[in-house]
C-alpha positions as CSV (number, residue, x, y, z in Angstrom):
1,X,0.0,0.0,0.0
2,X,1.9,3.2,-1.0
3,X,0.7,6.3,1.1
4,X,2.0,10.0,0.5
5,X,4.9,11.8,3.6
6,X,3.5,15.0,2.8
7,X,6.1,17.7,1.6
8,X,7.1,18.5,-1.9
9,X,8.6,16.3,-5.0
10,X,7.8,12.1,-4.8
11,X,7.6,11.8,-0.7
12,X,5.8,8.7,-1.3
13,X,6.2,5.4,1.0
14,X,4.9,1.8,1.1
15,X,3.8,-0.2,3.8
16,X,4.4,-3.7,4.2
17,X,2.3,-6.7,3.3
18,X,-1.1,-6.9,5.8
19,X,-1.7,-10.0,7.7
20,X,-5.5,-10.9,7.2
21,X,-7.4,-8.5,9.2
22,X,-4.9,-5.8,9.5
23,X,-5.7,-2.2,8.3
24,X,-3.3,1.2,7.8
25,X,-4.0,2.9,11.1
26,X,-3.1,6.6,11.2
27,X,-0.2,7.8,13.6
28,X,-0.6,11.5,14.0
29,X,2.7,12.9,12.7
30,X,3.8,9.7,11.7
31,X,3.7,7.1,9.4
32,X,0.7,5.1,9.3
33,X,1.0,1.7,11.0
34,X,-1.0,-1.9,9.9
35,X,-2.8,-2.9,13.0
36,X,-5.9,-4.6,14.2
37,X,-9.1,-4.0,15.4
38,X,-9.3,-4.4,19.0
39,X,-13.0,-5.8,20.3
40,X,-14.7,-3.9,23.2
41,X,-17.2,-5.8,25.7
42,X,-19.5,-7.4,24.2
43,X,-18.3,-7.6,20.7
44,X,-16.3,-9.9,18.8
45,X,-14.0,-9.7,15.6
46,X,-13.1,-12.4,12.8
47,X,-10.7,-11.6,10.4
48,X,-10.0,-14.2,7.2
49,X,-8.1,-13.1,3.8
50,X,-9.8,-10.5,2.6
51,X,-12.3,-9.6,5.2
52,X,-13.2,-8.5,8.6
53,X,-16.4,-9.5,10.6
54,X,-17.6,-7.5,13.7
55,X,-20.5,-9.5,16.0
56,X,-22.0,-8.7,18.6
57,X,-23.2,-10.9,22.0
58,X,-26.4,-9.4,22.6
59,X,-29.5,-10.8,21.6
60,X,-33.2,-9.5,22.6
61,X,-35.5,-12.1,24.2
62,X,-39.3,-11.7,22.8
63,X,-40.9,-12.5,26.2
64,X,-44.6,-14.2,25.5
65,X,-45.2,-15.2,29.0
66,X,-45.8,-13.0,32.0
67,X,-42.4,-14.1,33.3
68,X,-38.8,-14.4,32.4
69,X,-35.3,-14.7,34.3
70,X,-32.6,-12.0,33.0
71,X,-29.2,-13.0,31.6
72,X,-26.8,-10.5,31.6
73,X,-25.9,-8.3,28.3
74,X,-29.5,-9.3,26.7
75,X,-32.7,-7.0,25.9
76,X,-36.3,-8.3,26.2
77,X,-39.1,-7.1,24.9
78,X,-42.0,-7.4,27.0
79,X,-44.7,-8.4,24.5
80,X,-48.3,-9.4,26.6
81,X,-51.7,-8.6,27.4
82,X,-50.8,-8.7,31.1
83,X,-47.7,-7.8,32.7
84,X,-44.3,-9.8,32.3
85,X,-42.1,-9.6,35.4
86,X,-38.4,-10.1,34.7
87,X,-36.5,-11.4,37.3
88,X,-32.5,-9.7,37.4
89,X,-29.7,-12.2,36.7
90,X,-28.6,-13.1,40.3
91,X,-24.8,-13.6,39.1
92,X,-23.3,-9.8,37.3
93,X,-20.2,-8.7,36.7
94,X,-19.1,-4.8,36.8
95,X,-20.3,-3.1,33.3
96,X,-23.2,-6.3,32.6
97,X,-26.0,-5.0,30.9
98,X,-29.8,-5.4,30.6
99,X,-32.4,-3.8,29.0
100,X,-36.5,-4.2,28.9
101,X,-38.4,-2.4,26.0
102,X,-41.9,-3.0,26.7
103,X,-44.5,-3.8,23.7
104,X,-47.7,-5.5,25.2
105,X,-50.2,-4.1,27.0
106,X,-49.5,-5.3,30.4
107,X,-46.5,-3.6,30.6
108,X,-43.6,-4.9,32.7
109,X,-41.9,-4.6,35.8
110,X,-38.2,-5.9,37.1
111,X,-37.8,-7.9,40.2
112,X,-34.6,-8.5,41.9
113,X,-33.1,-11.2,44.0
114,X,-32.4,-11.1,47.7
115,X,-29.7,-8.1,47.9
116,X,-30.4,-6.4,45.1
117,X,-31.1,-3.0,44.1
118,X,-31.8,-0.9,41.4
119,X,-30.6,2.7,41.7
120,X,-32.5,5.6,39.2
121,X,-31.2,8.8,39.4
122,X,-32.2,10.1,43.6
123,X,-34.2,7.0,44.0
124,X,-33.4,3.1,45.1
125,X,-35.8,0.5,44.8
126,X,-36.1,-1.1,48.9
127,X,-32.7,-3.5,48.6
128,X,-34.1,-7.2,47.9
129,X,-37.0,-9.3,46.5
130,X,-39.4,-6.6,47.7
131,X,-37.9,-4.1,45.6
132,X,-38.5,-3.1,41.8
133,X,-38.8,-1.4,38.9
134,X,-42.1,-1.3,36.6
135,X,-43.3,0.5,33.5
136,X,-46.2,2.9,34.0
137,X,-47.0,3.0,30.2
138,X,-47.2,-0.4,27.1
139,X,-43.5,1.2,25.3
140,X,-41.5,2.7,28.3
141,X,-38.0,0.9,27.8
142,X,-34.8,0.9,30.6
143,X,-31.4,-0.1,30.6
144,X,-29.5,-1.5,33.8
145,X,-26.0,-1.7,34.3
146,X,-24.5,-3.4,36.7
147,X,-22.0,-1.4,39.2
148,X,-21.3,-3.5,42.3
149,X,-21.1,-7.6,41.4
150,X,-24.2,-9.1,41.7
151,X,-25.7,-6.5,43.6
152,X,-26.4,-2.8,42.3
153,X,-27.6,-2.0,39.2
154,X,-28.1,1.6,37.7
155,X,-30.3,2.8,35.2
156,X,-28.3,4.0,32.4
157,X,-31.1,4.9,30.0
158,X,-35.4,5.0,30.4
159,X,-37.8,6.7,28.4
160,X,-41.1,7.5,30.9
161,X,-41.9,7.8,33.6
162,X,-41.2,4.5,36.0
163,X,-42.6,3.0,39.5
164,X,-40.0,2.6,42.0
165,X,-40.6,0.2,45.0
């Protein structure tokens, strides 16, 4: 790959053969480099001759039932007439994710396990099984992240307006 120095007259250099998956990565004020792609949490990356292939582990759960348990970095969509309850994973690590957009009726509301708590913005939901979260209208959505193992979870993201207890 032959990339220009800058200046005047033929400043022009080459870079040596890629490795599959390697790309020319800029170096500011220097030449540019072959490097990889480096995956964040959450995600993956393939690389074969010729190509580069970025996944992602999260998958969204269309929840039917009234009730679901959580798995960490996973959406659900709570999608009945009556309300879905989604229980919190009971095992998290720092910086796990969940996040409920609701689509039935019933709306939905998120129970925890003994310990827990759920922390949005001021307010704490009362630390345990009694404690939760809940939608007050069919589309609200939340997103919880983790922030002490297993136990504290704060809402990151929610559109309207929810019931905490």
């Amino acid at each position: 790959m032959i990339y220009g120095q800058g200046g005047a007259g033929s400043n022009l250099g080459a870079l040596a053969e890629a490795a599959d998956g390697q790309l020319p990565i800029g170096d500011t004020g220097g030449v540019p480099i072959l490097a990889t792609l480096t995956a964040g949490t959450g995600v993956s990356i393939a690389s074969a001759a010729g190509s580069i292939t970025i996944s992602s582990s999260e998958s969204w759960n269309n929840i039917t039932g009234t009730s679901s348990g959580m798995l960490i970095n996973e959406g659900y969509i709570a999608n009945n007439a009556a309300l879905v309850t989604l229980t919190l994973p009971a095992t998290a690590v720092i910086g796990a994710v969940v996040r409920v957009v609701g689509n039935g009726a019933g709306g939905w509301l998120i129970a925890q396990n003994a310990g827990q708590t759920c922390h949005l913005l001021s307010s704490d939901t009362t630390t345990g099984g009694g404690g939760s979260l809940a939608s007050t209208t069919r589309y609200d959505t939340c997103e919880l992240i983790c922030t002490v193992i297993n136990t504290d979870f704060v809402v990151k993201d929610v559109n309207g307006n929810l019931t905490v207890v």
